[in-house]
mmCIF file of the protein (N, C-alpha, C, O) and its ligand, coordinates in Angstrom:
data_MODEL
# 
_entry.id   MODEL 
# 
loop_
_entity.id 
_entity.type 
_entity.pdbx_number_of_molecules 
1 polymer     1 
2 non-polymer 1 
# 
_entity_poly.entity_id                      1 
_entity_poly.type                           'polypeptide(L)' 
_entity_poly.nstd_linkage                   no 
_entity_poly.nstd_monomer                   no 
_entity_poly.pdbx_seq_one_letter_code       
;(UNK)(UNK)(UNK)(UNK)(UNK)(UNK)(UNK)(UNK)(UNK)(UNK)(UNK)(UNK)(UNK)(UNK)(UNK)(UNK)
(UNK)(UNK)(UNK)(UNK)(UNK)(UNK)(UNK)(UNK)(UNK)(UNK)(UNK)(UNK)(UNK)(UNK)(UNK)(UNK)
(UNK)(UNK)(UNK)(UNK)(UNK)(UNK)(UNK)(UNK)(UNK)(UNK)(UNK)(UNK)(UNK)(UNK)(UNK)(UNK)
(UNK)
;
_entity_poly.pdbx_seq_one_letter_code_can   XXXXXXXXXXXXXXXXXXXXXXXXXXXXXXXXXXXXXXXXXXXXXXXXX 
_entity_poly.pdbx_strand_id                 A 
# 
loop_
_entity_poly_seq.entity_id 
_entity_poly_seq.num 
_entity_poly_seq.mon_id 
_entity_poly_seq.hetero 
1 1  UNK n 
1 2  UNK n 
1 3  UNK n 
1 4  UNK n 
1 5  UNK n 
1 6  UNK n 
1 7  UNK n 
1 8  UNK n 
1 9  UNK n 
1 10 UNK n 
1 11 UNK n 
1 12 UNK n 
1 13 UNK n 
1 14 UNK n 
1 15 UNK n 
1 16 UNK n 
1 17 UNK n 
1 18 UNK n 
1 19 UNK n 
1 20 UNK n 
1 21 UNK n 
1 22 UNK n 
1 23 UNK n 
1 24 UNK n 
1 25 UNK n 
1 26 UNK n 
1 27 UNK n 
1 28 UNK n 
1 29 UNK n 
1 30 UNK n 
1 31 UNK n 
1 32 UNK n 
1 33 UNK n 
1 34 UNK n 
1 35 UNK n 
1 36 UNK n 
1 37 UNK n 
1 38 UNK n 
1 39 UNK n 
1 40 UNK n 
1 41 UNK n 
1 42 UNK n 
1 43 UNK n 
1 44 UNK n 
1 45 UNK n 
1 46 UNK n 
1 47 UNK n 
1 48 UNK n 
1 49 UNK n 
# 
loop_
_struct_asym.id 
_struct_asym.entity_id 
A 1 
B 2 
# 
loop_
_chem_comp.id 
_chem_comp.type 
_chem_comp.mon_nstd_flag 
UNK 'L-peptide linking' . 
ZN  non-polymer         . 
# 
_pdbx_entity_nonpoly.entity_id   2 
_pdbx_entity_nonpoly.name        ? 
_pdbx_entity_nonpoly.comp_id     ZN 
# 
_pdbx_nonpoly_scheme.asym_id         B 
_pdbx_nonpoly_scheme.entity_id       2 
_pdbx_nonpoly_scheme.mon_id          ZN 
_pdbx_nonpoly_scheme.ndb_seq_num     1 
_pdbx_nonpoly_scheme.pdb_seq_num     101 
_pdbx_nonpoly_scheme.auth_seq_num    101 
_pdbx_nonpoly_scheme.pdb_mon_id      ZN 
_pdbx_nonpoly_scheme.auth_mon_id     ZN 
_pdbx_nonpoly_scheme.pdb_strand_id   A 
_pdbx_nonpoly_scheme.pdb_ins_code    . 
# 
loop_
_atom_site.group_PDB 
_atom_site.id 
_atom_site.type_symbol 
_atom_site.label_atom_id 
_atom_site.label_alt_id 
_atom_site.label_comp_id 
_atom_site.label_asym_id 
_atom_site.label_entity_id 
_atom_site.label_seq_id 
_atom_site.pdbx_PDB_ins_code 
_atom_site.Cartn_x 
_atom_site.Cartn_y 
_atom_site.Cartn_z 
_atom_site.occupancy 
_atom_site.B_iso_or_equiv 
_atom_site.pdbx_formal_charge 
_atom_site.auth_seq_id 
_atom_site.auth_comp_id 
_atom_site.auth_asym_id 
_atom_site.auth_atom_id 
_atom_site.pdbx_PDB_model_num 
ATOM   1   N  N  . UNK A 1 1  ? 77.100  88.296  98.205  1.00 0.00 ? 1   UNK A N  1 
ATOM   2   C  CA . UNK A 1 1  ? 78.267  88.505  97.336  1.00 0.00 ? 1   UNK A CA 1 
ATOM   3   C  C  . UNK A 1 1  ? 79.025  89.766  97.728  1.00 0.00 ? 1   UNK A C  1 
ATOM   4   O  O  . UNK A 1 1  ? 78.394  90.820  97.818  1.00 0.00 ? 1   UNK A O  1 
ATOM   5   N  N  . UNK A 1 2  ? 80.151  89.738  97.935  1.00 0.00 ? 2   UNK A N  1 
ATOM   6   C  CA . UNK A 1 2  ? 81.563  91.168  98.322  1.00 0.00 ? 2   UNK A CA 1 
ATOM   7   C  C  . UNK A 1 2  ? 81.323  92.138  96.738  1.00 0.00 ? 2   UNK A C  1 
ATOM   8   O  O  . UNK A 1 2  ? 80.802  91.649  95.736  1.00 0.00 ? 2   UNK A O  1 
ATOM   9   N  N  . UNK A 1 3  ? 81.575  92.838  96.786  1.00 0.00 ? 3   UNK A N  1 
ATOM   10  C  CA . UNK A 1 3  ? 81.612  94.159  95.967  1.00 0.00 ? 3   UNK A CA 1 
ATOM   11  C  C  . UNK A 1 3  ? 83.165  94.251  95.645  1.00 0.00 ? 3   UNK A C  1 
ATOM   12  O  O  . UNK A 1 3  ? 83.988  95.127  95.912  1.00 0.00 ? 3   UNK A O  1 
ATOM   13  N  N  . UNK A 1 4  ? 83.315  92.607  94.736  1.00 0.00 ? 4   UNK A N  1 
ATOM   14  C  CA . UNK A 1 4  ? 84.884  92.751  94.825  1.00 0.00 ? 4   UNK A CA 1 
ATOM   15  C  C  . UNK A 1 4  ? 85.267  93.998  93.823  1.00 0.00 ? 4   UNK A C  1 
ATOM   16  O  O  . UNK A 1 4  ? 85.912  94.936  94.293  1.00 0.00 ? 4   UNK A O  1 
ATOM   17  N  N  . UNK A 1 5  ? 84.915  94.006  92.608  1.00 0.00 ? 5   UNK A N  1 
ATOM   18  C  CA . UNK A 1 5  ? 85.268  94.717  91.980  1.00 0.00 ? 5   UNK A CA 1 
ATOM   19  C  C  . UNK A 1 5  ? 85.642  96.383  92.426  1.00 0.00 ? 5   UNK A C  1 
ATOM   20  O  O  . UNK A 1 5  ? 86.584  97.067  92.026  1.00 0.00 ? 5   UNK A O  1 
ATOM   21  N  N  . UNK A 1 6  ? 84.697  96.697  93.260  1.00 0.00 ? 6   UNK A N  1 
ATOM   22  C  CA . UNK A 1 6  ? 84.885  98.216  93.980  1.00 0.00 ? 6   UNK A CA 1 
ATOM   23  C  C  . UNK A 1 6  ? 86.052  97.858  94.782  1.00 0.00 ? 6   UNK A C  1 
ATOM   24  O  O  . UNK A 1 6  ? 86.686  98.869  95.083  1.00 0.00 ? 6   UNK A O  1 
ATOM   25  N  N  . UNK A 1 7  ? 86.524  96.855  95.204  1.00 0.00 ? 7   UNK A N  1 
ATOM   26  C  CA . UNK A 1 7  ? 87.126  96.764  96.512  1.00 0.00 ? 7   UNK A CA 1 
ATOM   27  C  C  . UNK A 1 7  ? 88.510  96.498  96.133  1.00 0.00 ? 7   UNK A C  1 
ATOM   28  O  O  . UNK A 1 7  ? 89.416  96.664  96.950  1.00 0.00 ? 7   UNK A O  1 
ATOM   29  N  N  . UNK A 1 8  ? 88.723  96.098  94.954  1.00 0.00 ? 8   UNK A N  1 
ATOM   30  C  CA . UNK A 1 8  ? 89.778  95.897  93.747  1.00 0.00 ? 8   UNK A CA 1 
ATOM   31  C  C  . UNK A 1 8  ? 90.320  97.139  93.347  1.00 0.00 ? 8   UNK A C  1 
ATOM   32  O  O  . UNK A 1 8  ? 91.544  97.266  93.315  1.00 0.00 ? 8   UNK A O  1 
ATOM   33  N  N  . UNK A 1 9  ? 89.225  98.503  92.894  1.00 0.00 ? 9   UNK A N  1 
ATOM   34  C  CA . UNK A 1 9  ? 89.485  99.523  92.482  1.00 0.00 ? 9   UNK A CA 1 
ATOM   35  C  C  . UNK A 1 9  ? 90.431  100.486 93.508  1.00 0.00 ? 9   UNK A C  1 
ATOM   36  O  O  . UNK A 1 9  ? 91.529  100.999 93.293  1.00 0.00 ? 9   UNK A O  1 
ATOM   37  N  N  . UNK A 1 10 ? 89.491  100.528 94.812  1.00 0.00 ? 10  UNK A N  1 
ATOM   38  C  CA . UNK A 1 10 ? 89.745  101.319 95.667  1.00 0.00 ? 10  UNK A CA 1 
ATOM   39  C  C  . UNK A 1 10 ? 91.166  101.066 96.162  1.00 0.00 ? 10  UNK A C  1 
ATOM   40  O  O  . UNK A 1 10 ? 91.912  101.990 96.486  1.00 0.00 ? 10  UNK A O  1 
ATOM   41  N  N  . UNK A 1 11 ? 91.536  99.690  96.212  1.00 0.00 ? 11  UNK A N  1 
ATOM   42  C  CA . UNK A 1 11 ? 92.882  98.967  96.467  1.00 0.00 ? 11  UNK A CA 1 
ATOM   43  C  C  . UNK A 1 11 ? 93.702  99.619  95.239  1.00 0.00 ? 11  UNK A C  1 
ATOM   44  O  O  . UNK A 1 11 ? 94.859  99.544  95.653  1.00 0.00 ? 11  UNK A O  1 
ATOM   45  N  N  . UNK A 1 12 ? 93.743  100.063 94.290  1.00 0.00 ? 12  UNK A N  1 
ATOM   46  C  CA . UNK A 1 12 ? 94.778  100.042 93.056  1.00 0.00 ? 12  UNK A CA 1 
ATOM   47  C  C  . UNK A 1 12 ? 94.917  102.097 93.305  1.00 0.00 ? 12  UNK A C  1 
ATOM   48  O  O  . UNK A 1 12 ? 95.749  102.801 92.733  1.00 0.00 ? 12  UNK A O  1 
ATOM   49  N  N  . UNK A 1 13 ? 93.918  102.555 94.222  1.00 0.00 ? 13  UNK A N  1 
ATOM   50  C  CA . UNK A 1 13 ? 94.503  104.292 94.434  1.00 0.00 ? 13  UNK A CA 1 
ATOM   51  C  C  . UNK A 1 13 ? 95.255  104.707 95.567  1.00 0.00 ? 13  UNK A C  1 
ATOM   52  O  O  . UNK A 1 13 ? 94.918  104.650 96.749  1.00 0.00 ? 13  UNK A O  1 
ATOM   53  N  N  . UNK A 1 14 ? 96.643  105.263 94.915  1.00 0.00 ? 14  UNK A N  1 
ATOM   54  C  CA . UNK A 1 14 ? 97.153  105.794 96.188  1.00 0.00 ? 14  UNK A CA 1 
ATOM   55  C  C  . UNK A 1 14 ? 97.031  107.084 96.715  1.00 0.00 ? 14  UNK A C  1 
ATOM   56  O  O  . UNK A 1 14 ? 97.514  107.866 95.896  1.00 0.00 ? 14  UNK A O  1 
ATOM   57  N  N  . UNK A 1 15 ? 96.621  107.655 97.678  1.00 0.00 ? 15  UNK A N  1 
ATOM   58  C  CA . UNK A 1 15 ? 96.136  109.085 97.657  1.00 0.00 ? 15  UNK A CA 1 
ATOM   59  C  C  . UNK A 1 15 ? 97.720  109.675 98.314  1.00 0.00 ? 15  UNK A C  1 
ATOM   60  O  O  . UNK A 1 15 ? 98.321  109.074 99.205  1.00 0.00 ? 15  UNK A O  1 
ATOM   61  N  N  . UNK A 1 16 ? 98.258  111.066 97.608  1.00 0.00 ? 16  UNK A N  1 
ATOM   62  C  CA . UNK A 1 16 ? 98.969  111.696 97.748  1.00 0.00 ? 16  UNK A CA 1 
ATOM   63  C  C  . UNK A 1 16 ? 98.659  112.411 98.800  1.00 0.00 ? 16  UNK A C  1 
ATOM   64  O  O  . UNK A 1 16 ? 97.502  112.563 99.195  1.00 0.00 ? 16  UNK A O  1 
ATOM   65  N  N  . UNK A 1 17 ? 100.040 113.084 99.526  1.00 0.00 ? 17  UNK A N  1 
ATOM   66  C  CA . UNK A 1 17 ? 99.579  114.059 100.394 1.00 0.00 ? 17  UNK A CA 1 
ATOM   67  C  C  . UNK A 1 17 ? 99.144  115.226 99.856  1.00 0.00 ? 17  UNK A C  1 
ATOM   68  O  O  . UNK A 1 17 ? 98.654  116.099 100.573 1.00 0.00 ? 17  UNK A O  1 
ATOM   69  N  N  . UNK A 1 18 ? 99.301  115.394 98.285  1.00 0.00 ? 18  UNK A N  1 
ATOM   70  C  CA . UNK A 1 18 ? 99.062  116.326 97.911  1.00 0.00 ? 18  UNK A CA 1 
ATOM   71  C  C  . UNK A 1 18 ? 97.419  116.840 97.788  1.00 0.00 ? 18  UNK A C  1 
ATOM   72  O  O  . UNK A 1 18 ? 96.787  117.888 97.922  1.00 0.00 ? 18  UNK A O  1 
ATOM   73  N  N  . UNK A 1 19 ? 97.071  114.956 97.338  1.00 0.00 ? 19  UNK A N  1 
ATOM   74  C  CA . UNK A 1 19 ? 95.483  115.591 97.546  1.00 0.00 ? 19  UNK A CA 1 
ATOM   75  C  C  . UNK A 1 19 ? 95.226  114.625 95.941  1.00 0.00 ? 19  UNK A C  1 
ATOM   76  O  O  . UNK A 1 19 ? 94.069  114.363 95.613  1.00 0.00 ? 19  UNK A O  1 
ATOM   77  N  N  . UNK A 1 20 ? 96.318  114.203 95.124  1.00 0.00 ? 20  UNK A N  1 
ATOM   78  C  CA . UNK A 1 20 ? 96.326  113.409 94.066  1.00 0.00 ? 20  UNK A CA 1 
ATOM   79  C  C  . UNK A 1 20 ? 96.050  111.820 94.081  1.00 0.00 ? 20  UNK A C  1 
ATOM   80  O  O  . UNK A 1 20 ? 96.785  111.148 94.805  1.00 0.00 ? 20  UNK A O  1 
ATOM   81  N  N  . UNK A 1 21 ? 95.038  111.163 93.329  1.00 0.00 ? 21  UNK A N  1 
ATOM   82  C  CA . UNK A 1 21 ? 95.115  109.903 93.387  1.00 0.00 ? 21  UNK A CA 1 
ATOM   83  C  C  . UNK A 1 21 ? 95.933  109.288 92.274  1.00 0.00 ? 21  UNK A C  1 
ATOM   84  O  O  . UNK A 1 21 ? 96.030  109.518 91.069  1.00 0.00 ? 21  UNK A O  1 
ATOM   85  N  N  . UNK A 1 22 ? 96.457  108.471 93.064  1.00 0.00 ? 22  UNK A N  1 
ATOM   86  C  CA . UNK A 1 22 ? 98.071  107.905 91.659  1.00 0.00 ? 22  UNK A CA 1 
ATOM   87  C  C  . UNK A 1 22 ? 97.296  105.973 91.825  1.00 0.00 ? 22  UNK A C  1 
ATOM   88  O  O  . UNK A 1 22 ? 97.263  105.231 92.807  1.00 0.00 ? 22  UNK A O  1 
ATOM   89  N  N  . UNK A 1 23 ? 96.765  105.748 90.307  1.00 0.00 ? 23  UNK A N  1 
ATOM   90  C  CA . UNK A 1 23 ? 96.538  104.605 90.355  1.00 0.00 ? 23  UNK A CA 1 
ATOM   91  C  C  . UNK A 1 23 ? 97.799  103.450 90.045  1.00 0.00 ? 23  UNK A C  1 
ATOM   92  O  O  . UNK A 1 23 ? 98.707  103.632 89.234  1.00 0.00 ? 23  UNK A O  1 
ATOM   93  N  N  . UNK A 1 24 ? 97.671  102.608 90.632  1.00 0.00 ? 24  UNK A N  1 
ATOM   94  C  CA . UNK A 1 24 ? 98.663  101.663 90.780  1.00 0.00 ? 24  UNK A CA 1 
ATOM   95  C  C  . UNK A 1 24 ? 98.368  100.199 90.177  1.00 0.00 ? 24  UNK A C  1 
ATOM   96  O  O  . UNK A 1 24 ? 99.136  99.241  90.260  1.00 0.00 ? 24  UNK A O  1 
ATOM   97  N  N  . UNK A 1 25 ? 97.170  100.210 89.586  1.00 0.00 ? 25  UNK A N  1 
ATOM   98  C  CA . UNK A 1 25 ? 96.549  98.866  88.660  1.00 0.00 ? 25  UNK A CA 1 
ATOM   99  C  C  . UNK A 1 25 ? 98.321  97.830  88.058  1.00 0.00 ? 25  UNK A C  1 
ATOM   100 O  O  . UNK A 1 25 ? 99.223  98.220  87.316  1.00 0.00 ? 25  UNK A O  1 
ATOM   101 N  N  . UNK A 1 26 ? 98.208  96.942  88.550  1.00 0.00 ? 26  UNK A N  1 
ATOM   102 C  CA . UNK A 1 26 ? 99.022  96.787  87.914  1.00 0.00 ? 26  UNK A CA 1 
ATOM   103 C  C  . UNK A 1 26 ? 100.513 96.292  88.096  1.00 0.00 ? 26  UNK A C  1 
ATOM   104 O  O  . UNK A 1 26 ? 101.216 95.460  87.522  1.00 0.00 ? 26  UNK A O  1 
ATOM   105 N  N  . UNK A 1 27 ? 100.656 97.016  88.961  1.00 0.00 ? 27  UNK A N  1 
ATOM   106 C  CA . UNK A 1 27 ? 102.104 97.038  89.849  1.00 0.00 ? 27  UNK A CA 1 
ATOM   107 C  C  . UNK A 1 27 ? 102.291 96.216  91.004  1.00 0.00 ? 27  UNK A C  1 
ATOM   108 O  O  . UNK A 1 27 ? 101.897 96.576  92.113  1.00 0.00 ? 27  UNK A O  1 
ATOM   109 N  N  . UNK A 1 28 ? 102.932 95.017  90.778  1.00 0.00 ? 28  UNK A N  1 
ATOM   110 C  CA . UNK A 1 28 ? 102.655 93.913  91.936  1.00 0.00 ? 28  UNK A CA 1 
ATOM   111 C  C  . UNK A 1 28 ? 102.968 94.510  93.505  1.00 0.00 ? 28  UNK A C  1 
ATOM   112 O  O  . UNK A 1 28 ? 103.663 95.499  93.735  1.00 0.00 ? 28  UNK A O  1 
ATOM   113 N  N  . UNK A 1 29 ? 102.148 93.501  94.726  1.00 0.00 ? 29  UNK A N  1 
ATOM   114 C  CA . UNK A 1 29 ? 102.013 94.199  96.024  1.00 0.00 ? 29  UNK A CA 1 
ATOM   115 C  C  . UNK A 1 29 ? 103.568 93.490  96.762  1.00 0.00 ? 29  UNK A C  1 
ATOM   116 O  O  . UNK A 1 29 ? 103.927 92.319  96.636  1.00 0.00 ? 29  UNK A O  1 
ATOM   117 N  N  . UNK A 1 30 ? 104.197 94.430  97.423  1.00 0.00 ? 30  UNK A N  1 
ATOM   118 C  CA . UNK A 1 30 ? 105.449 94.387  98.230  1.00 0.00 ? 30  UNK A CA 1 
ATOM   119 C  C  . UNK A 1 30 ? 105.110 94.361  99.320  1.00 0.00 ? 30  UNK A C  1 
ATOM   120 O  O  . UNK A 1 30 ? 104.351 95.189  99.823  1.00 0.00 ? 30  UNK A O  1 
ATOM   121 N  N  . UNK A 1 31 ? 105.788 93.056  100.100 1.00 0.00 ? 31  UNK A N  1 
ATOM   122 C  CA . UNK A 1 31 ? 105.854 92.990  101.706 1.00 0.00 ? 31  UNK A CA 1 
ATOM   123 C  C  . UNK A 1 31 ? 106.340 94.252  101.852 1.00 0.00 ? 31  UNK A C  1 
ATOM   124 O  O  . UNK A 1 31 ? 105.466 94.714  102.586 1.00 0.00 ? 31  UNK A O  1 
ATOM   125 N  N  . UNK A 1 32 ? 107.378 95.440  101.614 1.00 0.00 ? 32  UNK A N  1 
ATOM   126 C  CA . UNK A 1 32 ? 108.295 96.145  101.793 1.00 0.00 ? 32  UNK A CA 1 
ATOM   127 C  C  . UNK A 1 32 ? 107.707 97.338  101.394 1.00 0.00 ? 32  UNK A C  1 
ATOM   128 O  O  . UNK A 1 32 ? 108.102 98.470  101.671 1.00 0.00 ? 32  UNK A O  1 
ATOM   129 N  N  . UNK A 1 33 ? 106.547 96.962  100.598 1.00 0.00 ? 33  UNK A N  1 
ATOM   130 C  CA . UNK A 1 33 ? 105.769 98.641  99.799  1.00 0.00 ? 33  UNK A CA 1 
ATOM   131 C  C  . UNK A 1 33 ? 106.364 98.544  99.083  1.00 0.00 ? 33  UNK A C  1 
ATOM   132 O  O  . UNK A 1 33 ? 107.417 97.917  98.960  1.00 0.00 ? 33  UNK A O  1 
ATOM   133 N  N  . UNK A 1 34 ? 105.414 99.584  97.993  1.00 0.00 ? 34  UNK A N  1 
ATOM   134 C  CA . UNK A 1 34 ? 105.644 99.869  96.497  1.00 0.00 ? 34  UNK A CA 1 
ATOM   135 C  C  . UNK A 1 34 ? 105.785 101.487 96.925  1.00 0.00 ? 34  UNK A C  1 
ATOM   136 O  O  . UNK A 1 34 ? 105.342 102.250 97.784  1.00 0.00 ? 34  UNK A O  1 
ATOM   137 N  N  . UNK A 1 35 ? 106.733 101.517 95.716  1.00 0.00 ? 35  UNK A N  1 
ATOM   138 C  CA . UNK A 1 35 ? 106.716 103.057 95.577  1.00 0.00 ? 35  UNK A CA 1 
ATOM   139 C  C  . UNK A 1 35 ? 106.287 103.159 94.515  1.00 0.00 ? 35  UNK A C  1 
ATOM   140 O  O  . UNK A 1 35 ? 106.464 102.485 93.500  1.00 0.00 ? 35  UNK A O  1 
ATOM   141 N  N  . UNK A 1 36 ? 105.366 104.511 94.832  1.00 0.00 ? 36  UNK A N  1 
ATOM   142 C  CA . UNK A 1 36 ? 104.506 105.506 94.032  1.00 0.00 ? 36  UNK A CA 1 
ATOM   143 C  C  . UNK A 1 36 ? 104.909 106.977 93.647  1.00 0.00 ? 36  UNK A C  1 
ATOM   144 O  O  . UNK A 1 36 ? 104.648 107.973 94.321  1.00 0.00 ? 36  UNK A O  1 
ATOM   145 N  N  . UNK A 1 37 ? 105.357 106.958 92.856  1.00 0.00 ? 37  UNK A N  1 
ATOM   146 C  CA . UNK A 1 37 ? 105.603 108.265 92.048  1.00 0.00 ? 37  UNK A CA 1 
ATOM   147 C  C  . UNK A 1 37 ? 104.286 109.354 91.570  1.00 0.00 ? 37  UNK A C  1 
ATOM   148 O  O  . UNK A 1 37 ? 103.485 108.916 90.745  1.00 0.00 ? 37  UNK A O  1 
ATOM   149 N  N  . UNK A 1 38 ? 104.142 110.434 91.986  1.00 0.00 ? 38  UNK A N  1 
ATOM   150 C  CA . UNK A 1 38 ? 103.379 111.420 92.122  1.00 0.00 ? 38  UNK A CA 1 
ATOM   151 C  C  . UNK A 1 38 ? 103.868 112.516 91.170  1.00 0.00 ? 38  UNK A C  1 
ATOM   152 O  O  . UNK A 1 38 ? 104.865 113.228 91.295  1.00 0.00 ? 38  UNK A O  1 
ATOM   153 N  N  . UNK A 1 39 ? 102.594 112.495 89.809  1.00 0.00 ? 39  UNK A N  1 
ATOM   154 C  CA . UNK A 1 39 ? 103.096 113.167 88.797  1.00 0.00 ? 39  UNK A CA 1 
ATOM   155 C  C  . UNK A 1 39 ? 102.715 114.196 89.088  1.00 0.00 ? 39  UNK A C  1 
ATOM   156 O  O  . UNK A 1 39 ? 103.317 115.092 88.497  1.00 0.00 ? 39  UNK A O  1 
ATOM   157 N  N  . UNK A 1 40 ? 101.769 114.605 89.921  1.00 0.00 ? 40  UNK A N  1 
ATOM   158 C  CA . UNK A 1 40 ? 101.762 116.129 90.269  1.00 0.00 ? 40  UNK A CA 1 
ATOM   159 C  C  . UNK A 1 40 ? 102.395 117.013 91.016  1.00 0.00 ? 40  UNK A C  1 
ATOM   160 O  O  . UNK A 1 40 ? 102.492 118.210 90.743  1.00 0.00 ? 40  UNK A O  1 
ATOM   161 N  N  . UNK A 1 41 ? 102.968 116.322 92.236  1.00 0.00 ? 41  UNK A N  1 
ATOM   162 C  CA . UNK A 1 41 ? 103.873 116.912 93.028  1.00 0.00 ? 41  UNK A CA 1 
ATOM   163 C  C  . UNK A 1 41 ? 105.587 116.218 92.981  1.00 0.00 ? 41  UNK A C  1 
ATOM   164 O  O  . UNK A 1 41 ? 106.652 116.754 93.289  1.00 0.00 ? 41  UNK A O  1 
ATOM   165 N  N  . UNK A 1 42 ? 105.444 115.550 92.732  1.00 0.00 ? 42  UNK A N  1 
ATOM   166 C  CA . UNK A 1 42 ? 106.957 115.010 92.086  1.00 0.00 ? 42  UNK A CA 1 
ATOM   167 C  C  . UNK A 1 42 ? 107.044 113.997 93.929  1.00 0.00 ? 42  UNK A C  1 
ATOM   168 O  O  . UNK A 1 42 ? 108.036 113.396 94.341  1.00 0.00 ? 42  UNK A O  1 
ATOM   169 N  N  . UNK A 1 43 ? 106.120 114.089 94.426  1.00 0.00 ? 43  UNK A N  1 
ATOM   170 C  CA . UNK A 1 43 ? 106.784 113.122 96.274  1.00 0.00 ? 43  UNK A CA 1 
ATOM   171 C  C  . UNK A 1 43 ? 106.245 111.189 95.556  1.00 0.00 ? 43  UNK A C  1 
ATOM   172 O  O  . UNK A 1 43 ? 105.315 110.726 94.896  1.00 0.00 ? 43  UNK A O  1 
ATOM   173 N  N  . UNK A 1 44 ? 107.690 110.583 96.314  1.00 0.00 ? 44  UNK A N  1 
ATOM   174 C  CA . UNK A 1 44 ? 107.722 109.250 96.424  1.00 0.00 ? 44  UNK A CA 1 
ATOM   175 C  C  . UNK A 1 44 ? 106.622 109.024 97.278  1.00 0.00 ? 44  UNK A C  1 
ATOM   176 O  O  . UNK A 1 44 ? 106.453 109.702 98.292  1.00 0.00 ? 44  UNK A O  1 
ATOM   177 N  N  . UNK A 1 45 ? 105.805 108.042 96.908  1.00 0.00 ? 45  UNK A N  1 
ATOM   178 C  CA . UNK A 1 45 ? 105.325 107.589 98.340  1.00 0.00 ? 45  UNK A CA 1 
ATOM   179 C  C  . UNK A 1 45 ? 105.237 105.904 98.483  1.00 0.00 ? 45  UNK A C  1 
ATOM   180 O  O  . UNK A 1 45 ? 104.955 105.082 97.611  1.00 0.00 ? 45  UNK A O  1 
ATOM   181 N  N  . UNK A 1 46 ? 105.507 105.740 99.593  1.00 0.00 ? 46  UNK A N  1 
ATOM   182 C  CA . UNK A 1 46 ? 105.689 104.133 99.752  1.00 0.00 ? 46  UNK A CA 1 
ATOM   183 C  C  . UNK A 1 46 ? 104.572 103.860 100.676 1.00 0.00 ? 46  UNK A C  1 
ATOM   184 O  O  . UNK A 1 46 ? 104.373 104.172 101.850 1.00 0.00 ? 46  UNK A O  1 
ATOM   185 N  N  . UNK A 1 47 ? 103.528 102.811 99.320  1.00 0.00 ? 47  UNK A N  1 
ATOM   186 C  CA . UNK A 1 47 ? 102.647 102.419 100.115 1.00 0.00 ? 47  UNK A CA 1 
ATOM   187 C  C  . UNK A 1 47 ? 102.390 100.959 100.108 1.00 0.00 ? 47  UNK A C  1 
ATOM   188 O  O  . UNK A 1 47 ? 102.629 100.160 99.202  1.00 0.00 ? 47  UNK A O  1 
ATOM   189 N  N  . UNK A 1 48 ? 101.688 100.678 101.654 1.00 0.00 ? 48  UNK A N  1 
ATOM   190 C  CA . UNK A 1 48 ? 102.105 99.542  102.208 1.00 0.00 ? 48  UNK A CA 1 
ATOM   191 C  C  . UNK A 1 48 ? 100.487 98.742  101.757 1.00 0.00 ? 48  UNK A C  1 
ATOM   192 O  O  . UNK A 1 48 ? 99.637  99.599  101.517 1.00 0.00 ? 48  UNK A O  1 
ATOM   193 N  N  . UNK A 1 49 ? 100.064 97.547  101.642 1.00 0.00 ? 49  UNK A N  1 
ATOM   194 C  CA . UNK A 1 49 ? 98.751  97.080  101.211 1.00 0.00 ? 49  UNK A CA 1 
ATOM   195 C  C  . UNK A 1 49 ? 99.069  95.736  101.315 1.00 0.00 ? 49  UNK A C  1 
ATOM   196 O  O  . UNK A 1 49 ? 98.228  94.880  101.039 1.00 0.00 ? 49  UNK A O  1 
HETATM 197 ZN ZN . ZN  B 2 .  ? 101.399 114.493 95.046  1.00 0.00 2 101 ZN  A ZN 1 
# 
């Protein structure tokens, strides 16, 4: 059996350059990327999955 559930989780964090994980549960996946808004450092980030 896959360890979907971990593998689900780890998929829903986006790690900032700042060093912040911005969870994304939730937010449907874009051929084009999603952008991620970073409440600690205020940087867009467009991530691709
Ligand atoms: Zn940040």
């Amino acid at each position: 059996m896959k360890p979907l559930c971990v593998a689900l989780l780890m998929d829903n964090l986006v790690k900032c350059e700042c060093g912040a994980t911005i969870d994304i549960a939730g937010v449907p996946p874009r051929k084009d990327g999603i952008k991620v808004w970073c409440r600690v450092c205020g940087t867009v980030t467009t991530h691709h999955r």
